[in-house]
N, C-alpha and C positions, 0 to 999 in steps of 0.2 A: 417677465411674468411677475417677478417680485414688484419692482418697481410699480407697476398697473395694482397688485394690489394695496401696498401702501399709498396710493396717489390719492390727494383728498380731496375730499368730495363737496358737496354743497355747502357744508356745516362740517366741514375741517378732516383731519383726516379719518380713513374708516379704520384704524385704529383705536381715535379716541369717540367714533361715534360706537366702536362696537363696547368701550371701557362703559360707555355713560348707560350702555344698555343695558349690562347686565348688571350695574349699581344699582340701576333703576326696577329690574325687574327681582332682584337681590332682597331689597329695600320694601318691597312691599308687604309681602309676609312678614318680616322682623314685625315690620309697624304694628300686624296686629300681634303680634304677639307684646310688642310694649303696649298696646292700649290694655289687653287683656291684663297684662303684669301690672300695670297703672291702677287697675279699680281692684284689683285682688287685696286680699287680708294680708297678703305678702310680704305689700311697701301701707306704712301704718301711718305716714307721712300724706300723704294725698289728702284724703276726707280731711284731719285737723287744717290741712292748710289751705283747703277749698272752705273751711267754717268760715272765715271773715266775711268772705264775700256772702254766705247766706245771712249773717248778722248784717250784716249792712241791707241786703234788699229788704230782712225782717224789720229794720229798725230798729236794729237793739245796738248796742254800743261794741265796736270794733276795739278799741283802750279801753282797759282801764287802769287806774292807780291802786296804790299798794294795798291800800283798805277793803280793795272790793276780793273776793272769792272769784268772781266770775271773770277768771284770767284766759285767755285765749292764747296769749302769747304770739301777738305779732307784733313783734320786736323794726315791723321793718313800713315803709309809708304807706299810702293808702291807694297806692299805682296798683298794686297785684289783684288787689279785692276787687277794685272796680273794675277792670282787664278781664274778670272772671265771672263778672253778672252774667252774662249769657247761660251757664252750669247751671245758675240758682232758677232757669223759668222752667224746671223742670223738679218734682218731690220726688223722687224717682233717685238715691242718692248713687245706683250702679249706673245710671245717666249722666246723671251729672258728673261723675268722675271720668268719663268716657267722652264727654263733651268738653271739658277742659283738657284733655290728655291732646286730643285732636286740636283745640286752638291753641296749646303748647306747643305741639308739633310746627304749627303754621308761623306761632312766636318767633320759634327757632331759625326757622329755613326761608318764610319770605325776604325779612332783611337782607340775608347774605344774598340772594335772588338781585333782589336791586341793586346793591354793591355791584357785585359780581357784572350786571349791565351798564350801571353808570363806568364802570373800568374800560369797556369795550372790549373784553374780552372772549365774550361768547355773547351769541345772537340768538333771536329766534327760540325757537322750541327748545338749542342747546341749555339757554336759560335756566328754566323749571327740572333739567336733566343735571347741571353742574351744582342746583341746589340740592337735588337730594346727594348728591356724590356727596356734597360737604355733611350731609345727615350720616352719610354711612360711615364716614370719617369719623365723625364724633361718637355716635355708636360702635362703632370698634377699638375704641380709646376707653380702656379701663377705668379713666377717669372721669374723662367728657362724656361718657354715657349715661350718667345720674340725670343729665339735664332731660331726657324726656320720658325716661323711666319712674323721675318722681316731680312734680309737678311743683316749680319752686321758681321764687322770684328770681333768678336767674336769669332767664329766656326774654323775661319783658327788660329786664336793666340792661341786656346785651341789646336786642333790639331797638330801646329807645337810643342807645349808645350807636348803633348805628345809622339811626336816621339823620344824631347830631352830624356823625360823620361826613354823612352823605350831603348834608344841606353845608357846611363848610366847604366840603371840595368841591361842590356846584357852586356856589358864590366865588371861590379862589380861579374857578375854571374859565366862569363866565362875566365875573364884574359885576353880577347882581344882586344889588342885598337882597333882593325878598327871597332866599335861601336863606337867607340867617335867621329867618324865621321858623324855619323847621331844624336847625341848627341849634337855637333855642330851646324851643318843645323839645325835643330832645334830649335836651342837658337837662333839663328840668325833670322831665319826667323817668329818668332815669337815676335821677338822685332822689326821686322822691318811692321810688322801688327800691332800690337797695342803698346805703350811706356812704357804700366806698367808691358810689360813679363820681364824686367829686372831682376825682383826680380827673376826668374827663375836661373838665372848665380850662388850667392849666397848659393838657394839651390841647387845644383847637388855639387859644392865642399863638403857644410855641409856635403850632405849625403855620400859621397868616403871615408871622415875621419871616422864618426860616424862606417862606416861600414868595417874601416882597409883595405880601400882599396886606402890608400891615394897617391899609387905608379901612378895611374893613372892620377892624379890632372894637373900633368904638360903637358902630350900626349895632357889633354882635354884641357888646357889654351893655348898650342900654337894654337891649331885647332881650338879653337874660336876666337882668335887672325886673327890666317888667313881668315878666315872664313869672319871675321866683316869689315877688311878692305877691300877686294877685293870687298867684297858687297857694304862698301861705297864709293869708288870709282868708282865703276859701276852706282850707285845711283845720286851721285853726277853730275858725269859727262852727264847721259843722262837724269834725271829733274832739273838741276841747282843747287847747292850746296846755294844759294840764296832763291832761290825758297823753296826748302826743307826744311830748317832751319827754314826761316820766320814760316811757318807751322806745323813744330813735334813739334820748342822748343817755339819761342818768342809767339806763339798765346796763347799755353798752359799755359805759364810761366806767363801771363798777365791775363790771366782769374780770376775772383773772385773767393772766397768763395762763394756758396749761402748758407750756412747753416751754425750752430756750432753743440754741441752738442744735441740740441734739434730735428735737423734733423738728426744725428748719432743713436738716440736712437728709433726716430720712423721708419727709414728705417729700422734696422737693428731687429726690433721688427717685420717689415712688413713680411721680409725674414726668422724670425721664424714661422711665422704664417701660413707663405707659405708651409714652410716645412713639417707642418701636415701628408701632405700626403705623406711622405715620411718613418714616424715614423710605418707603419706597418712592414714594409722591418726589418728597424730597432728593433724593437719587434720580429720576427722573428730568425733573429742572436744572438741574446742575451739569447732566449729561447732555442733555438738549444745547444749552449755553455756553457750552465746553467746546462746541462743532465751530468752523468755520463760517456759518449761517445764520449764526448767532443776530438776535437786532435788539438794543437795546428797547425796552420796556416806551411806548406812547404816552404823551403830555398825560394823559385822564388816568391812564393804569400809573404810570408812575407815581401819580400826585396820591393816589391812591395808596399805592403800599407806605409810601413815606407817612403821610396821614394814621394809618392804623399802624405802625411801628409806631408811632410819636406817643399815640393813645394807649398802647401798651407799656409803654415804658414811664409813660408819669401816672399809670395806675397800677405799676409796680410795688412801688411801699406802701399803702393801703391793704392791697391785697395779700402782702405777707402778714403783716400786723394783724389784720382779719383772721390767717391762717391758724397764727398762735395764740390768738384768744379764745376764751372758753365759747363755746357754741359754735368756732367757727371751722374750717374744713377748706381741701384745695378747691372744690366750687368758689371760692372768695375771687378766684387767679381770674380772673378777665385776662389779660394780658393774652394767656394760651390759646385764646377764641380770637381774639384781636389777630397775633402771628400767626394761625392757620388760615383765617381769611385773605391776608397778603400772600404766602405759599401759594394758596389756589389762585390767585391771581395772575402769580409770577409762572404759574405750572400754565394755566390755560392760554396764557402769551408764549411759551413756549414753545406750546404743542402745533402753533401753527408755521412755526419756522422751516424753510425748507430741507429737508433733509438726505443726504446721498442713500443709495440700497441700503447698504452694512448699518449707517447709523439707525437709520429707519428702525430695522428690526431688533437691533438695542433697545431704542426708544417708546417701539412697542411693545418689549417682553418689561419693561419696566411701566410701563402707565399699566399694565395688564394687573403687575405686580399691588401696583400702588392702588386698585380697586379689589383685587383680589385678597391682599391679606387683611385689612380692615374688616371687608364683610365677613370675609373668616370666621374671624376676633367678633364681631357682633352674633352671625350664628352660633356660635360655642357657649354664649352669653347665654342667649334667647333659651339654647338646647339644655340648662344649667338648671341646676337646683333652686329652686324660689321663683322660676319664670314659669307663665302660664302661657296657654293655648286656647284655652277657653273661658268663656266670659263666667264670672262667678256671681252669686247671688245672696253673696255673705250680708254685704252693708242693709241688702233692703229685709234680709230676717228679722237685723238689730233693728231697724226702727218697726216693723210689725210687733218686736217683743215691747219695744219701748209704747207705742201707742196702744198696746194689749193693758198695758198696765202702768200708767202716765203715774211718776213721781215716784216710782221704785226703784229705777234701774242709774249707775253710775258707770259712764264710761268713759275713763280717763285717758287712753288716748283716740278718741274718737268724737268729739264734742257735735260731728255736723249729724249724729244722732238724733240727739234732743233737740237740736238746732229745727230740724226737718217735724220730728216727733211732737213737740210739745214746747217749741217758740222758745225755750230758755237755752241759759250757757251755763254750761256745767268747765271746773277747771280743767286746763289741759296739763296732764303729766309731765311734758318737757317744761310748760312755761312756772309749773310750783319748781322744779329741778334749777332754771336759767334764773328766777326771781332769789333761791334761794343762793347757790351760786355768787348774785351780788349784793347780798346782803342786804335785801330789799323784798322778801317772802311777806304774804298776809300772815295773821294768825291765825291760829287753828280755827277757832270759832268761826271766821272770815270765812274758811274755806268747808267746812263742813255747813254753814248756811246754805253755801251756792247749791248744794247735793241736796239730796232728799235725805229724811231723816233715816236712820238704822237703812243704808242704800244697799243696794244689791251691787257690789265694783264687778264690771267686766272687762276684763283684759282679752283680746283681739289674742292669740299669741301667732307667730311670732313678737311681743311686743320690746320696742327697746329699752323699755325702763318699766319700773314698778317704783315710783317713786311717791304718788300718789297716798301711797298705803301707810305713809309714817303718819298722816295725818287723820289714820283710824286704828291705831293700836288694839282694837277687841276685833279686828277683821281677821276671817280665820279662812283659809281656802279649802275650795269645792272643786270636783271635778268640772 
């Protein structure tokens, strides 16, 4: 009787088709409730980091240099803005925050989707069921839950970093360069979203050699070659080569330290901690592979996990260096996204292994385990202080106050206000904070130009800085 129940069925065992069910059906509620938490006044970070992309469909300038007031502060390429036009064909800014929340969501989880198929480890409808398992993962990860809760170049540099991936181990798999072509795009457009995909370049050669497949090295180097200049000459030419630079390299290049290893060792202790929930998954594949039934990992999945280890490991010191520097935070760690992707690889190859009665019911009180406490951890999340449930209608009051009365109001962290309200860029609080920081701040005059005269400042609260205010000394606060 046992036996007949654990015996797998069309789509593997019904063990891990009943795990992916209840991930799935787990997974659905959270979501709204991260869309809901996504547009709330809650996370103060969404609207400022959705303004680029309104500045760009407006026309107005995404950089600018030190002189100008009108700082926005995207410190990072011009992949996120344009990934995020879709948000901008809507004035409606509790839309638009809710339209990019949802092609966030889709950032996140399609890529591991193809992954996860190009491995051969799950078929079919299991597919779109083992990507959201990897969404409940991440959302029950203390740490890895930022990524769809606040809407940040993140998602798109993981995802372009995966498509590199994916077009690498297609070429390595099959002998065909025109995979290096999305191999390419991918490098590319993954450095040009965040600056520490670099390390990404490094590993795809590593891995061509390690895996004898080094005839392809050159197909791929001219193609990211071509690739990187045409992009920076398009780049250049329509945000400023001025502009640009000031902002990927000199702001960076000037940031402090905030930490040594004292802050190396407690973040890095945090993101173990975090990982807890992660370690049933992981108990699970080890237990599986421990059995006598054991089969070693398939040409496609293997080539696979060795690939995103390689990726993780030479975007290792970047991502710490990012962690200690001022502005930056353990989001920098690619690497953690990189190694759970392989995990769910090695788990879903696992789970099809044959297994006797006894081990069986091990194997499935532990994959039970390994969807069950994650979602937990994201329900507890979701159920938490600062997380909502329902849709809020904060942002679209600020711009009715803002359009009631055009050239009064100042909102420093919220610039997709005026952005929406009245075409102009008002400064962003973090970016006077990160400019000041590297010793690279406008002047006072500079920045009180960009605002309207004697302004009305509005602060969102919870807001995370009040930094804005040094640059109005006779400002006095109001209820």
């Amino acid at each position: 009787m046992i036996a007949a129940r654990l015996a797998p069925g069309p789509t593997g065992p019904r063990w891990l088709q009943a795990g992916l069910t209840v991930a799935l059906l787990g997974w659905l509620p959270l979501l709204w409730s991260v869309l809901c938490t996504a547009a709330s006044p809650g996370v103060p970070w969404n609207a400022a980091r959705l303004a680029p992309s309104f500045a760009l469909a407006y026309g107005l300038p995404v950089y600018a240099l030190r002189d100008s007031g009108a700082q926005l502060g995207w410190f990072y390429g011009p992949a996120f803005p344009l990934w995020n036009l879709p948000a901008t064909l809507t004035s409606n800014p509790t839309l638009a925050v809710w339209i990019a929340g949802g092609w966030n969501v889709l950032t996140w989880l399609v890529p591991v989707a193809l992954v996860l198929r190009a491995a051969g480890v799950v078929r079919g409808v299991r597919v779109a069921a083992a990507a959201v398992f990897a969404g409940v993962l991440l959302l029950g990860n203390s740490v890895t839950n930022y990524g769809f809760y606040f809407i940040h170049v993140d998602g798109l540099c993981l995802a372009a970093g995966l498509a590199a991936v994916l077009g690498v181990h297609q070429a390595g798999q099959t002998g065909r360069a025109r995979w290096l072509h999305l191999a390419a795009a991918g490098l590319v457009v993954a450095v040009w979203t965040k600056q520490i995909a670099v390390g990404l370049a490094p590993a795809m050669f590593w891995h061509l050699w390690r895996e004898g497949r080094w005839s392809l090295a050159w197909p791929l180097f001219f193609r990211g070659v071509v690739y990187a200049a045409g992009t920076t000459v398009a780049v250049f030419h329509w945000f400023g080569a001025p502009e640009v630079l000031h902002n990927l390299w000199l702001v960076h290049s000037r940031n402090p330290w905030r930490g040594g290893l004292d802050l190396l060792g407690s973040e890095l202790f945090r993101l173990f901690r975090s990982s807890v929930v992660w370690w049933p998954l992981a108990g699970f594949t080890l237990w599986v592979w421990r059995g006598p039934g054991r089969r070693p990992l398939p040409p496609a999945a293997g080539g696979l996990v060795r690939l995103l280890i390689r990726v993780a490991w030479w975007q290792l010191p970047l991502g710490l260096i990012a962690l200690l520097k001022a502005g930056g935070g353990l989001n920098s760690l690619h690497p953690v996204h990189y190694l759970m992707l392989a995990l769910l690889i090695a788990a879903y190859h696992a789970a099809d292994h044959p297994l006797a009665p006894a081990a069986a019911r091990v194997a499935a009180a532990l994959w039970l385990a390994a969807v069950l406490v994650p979602l937990g951890n994201a329900t507890r999340f979701a159920l938490g202080p600062g997380s909502y449930w329902r849709i809020t209608h904060r942002q679209e009051e600020l711009v009715a106050q803002a359009r009631a009365q055009p050239g009064r109001y100042y909102y420093p962290w919220n610039p997709l206000v005026t952005l929406i309200a009245e075409r102009k860029i008002q400064p962003l609080d973090d970016a006077l904070y990160c400019l000041w920081l590297a010793g690279l701040d406008p002047s006072a005059e500079k920045i009180r130009a960009a605002v309207p005269a004697r302004p009305i400042i509005v602060y969102e609260e919870p807001a995370q800085s009040h930094f804005a205010l040094r640059y109005f000394p006779a400002t006095k606060p109001a209820p």
